[in-house]
C-alpha positions in Angstrom: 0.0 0.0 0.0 1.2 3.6 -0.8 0.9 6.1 1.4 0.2 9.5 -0.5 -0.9 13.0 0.6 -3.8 12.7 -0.6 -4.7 9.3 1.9 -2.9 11.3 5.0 -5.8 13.7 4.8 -8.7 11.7 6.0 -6.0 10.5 8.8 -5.0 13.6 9.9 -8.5 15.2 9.9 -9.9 12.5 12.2 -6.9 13.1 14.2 -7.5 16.6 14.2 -10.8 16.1 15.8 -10.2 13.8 18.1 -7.7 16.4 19.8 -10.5 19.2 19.5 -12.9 17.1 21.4 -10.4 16.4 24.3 -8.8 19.5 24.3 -10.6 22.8 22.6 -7.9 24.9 23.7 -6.0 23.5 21.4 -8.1 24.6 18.0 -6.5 27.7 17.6 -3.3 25.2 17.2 -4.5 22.6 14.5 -6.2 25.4 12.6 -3.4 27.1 12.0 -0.7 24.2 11.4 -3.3 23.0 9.0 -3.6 26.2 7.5 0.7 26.2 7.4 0.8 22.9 5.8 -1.7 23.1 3.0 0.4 26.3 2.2 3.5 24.9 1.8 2.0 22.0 0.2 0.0 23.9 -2.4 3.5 26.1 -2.8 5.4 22.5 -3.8 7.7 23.2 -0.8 7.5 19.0 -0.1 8.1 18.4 -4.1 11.4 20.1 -4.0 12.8 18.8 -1.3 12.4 15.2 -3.1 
């Protein structure tokens, strides 16, 4: 099995949530890592460093 972006989402989202429910204090926190991420993603930061 290959592991793409595009799989990691569903992952990371339920992950995500989880830690919301447990801890709310901590949305501020995802949302903006998330937010960081799909920037640097959608830049092709991860493609040049392959």
């Amino acid at each position: 099995m290959t592991i793409t972006l595009s799989s990691l989402q569903p992952i990371i989202a339920l992950a995500a949530g989880v830690l919301i429910l447990i801890m709310p204090r901590l949305l501020n926190y995802i949302v903006a890592f998330y937010l960081i991420a799909v920037g640097l993603i959608g830049l092709g930061v991860f493609r040049a460093l392959s």
